[in-house]
N, C-alpha and C positions, 0 to 999 in steps of 0.2 A: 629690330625696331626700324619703322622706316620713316625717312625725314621728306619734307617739301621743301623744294628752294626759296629762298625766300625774294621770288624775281616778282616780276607783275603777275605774270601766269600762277605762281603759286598760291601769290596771294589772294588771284580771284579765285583759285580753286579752296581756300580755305574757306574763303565768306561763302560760295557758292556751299559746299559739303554745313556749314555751320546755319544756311539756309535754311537747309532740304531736311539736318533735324531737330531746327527749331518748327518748323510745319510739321513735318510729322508727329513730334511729340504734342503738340497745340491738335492738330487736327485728329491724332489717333485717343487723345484725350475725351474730346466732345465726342468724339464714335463712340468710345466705350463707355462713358457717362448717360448716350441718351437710353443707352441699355441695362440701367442698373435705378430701379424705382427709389425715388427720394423718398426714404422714410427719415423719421425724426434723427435715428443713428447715426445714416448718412450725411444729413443734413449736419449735424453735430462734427463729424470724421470732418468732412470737408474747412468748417470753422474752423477747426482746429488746428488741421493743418496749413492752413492761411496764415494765421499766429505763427504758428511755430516757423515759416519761412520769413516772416517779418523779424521775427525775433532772434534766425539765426542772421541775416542779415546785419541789424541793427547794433546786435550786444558787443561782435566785436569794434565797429566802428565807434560805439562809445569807448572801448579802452585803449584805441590804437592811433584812433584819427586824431588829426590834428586837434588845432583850436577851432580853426572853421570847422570842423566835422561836428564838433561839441557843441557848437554854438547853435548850430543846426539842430540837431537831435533835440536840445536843451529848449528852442525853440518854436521847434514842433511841437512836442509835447505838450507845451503851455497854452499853446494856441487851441490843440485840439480839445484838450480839458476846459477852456473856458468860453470856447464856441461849440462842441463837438462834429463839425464840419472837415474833412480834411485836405479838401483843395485848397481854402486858405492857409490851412497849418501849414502844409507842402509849400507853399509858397511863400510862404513865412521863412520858413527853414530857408529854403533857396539863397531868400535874401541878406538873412543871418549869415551866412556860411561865405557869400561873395563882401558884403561889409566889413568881416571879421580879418577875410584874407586879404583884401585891399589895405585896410589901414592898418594892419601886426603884421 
């Protein structure tokens, strides 16, 4: 197994290397995407899989996070359900989540 030190050098060689395959993975994405015709399928696959990263994201941080984490999720959700918008709801949550951890 091989390690990096954890000097400045390393460290910029991590961010750099954590760069090069976040672009790649993003860029080699949209390459292989504009090659594959949107049918209703795909169209469908891709939704889906949208959800399903949202929802692996989210489901733990409901059981594990804190109370700001809670108050957040708890607060998005409300937001989004009774505007369906969710740059507010996002930003709902934000605030939820710094208030909660400010004053508890």
């Amino acid at each position: 197994m091989t390690s990096i030190e954890t000097t400045t050098l390393g460290i910029l060689a991590i961010i750099l290397v954590m760069t090069l395959v976040t672009l790649a993975t993003r860029f080699g994405g949209a390459f292989l995407m504009a090659r594959v015709p949107l049918s209703r399928r795909v169209e469908s696959f891709i939704n889906a899989m949208a959800s399903s990263v949202l929802i692996a994201i989210v489901v733990p941080m409901a059981f594990a996070g804190d109370l700001g984490a809670k108050a957040a999720l708890l607060t998005t959700a409300v937001i989004m359900v009774a505007t369906g918008r969710s740059l507010p709801a996002i930003g709902a949550g934000f605030v939820a989540a710094a208030l909660v951890r400010q004053f508890l």
